[in-house]
DRENRO-880344 format. One record per residue (C-alpha): residue number from 1; residue in three letters; z, x negated, y. Coordinates in steps of 0.1 Angstrom, whole numbers, plus 2048, in hexadecimal, padded with zeros to 3 digits. Layout:
- resi  resn  z  x  y
- NUM  ala  Z  X  Y $
...
END
This chain:
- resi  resn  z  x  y
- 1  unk  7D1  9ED  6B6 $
- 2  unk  7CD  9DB  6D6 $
- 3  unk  7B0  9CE  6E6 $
- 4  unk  7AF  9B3  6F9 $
- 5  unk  79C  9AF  718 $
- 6  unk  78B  98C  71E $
- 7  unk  78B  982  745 $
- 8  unk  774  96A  756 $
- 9  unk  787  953  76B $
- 10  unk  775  943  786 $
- 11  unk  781  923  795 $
- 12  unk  777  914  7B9 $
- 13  unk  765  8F6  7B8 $
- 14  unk  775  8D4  7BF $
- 15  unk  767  8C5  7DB $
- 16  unk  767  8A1  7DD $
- 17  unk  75F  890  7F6 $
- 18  unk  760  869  7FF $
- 19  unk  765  858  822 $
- 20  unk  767  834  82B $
- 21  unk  783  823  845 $
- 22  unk  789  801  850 $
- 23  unk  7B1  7FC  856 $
- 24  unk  7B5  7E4  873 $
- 25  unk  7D8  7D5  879 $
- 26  unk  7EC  7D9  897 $
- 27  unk  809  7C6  88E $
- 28  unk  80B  7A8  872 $
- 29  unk  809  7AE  84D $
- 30  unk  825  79D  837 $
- 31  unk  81B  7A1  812 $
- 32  unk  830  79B  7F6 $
- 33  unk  826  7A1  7D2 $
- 34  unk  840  79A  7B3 $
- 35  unk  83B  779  7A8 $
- 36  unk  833  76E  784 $
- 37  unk  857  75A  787 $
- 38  unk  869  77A  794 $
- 39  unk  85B  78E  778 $
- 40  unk  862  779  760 $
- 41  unk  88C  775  773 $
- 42  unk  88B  795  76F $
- 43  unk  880  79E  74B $
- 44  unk  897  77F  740 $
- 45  unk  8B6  793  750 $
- 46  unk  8AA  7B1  73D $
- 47  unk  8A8  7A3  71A $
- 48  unk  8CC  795  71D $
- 49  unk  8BC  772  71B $
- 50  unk  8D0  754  729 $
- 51  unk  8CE  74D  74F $
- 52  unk  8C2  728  757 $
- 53  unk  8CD  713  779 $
- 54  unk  8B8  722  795 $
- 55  unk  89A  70A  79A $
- 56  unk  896  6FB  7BF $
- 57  unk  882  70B  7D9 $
- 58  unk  860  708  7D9 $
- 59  unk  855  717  7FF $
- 60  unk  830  70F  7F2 $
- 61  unk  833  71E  7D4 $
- 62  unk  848  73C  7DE $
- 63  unk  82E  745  7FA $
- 64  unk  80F  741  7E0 $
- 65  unk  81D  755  7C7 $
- 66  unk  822  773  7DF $
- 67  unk  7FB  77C  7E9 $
- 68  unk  7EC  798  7DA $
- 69  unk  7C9  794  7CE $
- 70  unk  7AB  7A7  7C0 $
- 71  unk  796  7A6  7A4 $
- 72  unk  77E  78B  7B7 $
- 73  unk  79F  777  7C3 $
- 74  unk  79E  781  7E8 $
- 75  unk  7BE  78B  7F8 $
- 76  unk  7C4  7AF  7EE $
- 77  unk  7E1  7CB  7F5 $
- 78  unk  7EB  7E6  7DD $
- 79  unk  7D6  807  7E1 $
- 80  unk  7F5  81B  7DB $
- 81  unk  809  80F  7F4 $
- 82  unk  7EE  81D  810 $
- 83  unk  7F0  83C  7FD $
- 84  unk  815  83F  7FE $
- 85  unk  813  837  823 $
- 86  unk  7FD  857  82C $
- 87  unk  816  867  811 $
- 88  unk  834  863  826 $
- 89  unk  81E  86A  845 $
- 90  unk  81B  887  83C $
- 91  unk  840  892  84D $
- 92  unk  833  889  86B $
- 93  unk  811  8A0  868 $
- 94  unk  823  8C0  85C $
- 95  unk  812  8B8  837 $
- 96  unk  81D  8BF  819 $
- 97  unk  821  89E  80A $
- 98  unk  81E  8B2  7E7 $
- 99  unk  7FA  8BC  7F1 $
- 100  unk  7ED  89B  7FD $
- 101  unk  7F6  888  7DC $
- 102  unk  7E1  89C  7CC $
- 103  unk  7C4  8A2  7E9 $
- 104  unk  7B7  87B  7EC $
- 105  unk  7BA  85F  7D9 $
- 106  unk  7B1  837  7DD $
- 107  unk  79B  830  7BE $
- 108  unk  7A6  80B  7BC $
- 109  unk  7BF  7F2  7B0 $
- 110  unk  7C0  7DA  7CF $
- 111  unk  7B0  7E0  7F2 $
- 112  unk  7A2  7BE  803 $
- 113  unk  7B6  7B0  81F $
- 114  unk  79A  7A1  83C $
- 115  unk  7AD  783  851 $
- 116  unk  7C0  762  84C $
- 117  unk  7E2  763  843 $
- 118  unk  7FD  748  84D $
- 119  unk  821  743  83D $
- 120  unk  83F  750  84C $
- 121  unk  860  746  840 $
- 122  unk  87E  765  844 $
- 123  unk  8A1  769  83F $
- 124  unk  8A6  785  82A $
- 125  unk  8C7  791  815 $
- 126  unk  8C4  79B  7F0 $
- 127  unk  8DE  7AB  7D9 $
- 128  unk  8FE  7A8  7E4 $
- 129  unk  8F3  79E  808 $
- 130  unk  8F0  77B  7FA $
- 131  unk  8D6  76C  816 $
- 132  unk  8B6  758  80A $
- 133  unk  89A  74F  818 $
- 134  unk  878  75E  810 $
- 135  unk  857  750  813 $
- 136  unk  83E  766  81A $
- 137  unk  814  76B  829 $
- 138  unk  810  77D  849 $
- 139  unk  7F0  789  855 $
- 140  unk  7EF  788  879 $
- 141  unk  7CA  798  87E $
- 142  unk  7C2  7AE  85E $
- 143  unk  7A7  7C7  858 $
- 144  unk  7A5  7DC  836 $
- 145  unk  78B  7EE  82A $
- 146  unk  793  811  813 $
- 147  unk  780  827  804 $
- 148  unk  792  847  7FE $
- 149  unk  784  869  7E9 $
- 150  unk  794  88D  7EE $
- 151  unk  791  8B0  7E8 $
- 152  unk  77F  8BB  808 $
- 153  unk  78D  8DF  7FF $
- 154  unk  7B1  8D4  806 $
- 155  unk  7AD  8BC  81F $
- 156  unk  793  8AC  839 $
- 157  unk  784  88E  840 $
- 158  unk  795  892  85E $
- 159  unk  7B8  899  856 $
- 160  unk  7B5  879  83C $
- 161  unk  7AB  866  85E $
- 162  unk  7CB  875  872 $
- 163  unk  7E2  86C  850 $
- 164  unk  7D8  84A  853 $
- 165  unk  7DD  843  874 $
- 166  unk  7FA  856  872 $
- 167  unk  808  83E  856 $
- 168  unk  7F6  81F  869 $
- 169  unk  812  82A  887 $
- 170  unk  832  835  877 $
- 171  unk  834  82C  853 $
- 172  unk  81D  80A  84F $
- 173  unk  817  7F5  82F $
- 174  unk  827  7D7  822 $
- 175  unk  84B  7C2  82A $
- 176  unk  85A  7CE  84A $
- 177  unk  848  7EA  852 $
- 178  unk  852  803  866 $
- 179  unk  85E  81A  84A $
- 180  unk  878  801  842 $
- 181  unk  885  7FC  861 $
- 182  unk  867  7E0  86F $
- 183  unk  84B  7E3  882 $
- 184  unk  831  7CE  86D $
- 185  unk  817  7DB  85A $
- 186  unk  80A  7F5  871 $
- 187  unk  7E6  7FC  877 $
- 188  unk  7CE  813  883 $
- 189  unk  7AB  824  877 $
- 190  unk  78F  80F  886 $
- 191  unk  776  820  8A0 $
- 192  unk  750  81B  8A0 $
- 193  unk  753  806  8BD $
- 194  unk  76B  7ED  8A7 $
- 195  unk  758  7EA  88B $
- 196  unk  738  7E3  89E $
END
């Protein structure tokens, strides 16, 4: 008969850890959230359901429709596209872009978005290179505070600095950034002497 030996596994603590930035812009951020309308366009095409006429422009409207917001209605920007910034960052800091999905994380939906935004109106081409024009906010001056919680055992509060400046520089957030061939949406970590 065999015996079987029991083993005590021992596991190294997780330690999390929280640190506080503000994001300040250094070039204009366009925002552009799916619409109700567009959802709906696109759900409609989806179900096989009869196409109507296109309705008329509405630049109004159209520019409206595309702010993010948060829970309290201020002008917001999805969490998860900061984290996929210092993602893809991560090819520029010789990361592993594996281990730093895992290593922090952005407990929130929507991060606030601190400035005024103004409407800009932009050429853009859509499916078959069909050109339309697109009505969207731009935030010239822009601040955002995040609040971001890792695993101090994979990663410091200092290389979670050096990824976001990294993906303030080279990757950005939003339309146009430099990602996708623009150079919008970039930004920097704030400094104690910029937040005074």
């Amino acid at each position: 008969m065999a015996v079987t030996k029991s083993t005590a596994i021992e596991l190294p603590a997780l330690r999390i850890e929280t640190v506080q930035f503000m994001l300040i812009g250094d070039s204009p951020l366009i925002v552009h959230a799916w619409s109700e309308k567009a959802k709906r366009q696109m759900l409609d095409k989806q179900m096989k359901k009869a196409t109507k006429a296109k309705e008329a422009k509405d630049p109004e409207a159209d520019y409206e429709a595309c702010f993010y917001r948060t829970e309290t209605g201020a002008y917001g920007f999805p969490a998860i596209g900061v984290k996929a910034a210092m993602v893809s960052a991560c090819r520029f800091a010789d990361a592993k872009m594996t281990v730093a999905r895992g290593a922090f994380h952005i407990d929130a939906e929507m991060l606030t978005v601190i400035g005024e935004p103004r409407p800009r109106e932009d050429m853009v081409r859509v499916g078959m290179g069909t050109a339309d024009i697109r009505y969207r906010p731009e935030f010239p001056d822009w601040r955002m505070p995040v609040t971001i919680k890792f695993n101090a055992a994979a990663m410091s509060a200092e290389q979670i600095a050096n990824l976001l400046n990294i993906a303030g520089f080279g990757v950005g957030i939003g339309e146009w950034r430099p990602e996708k061939n623009g150079s919008y949406g970039r930004f920097h970590v704030g400094s104690n002497e910029e937040m005074a």
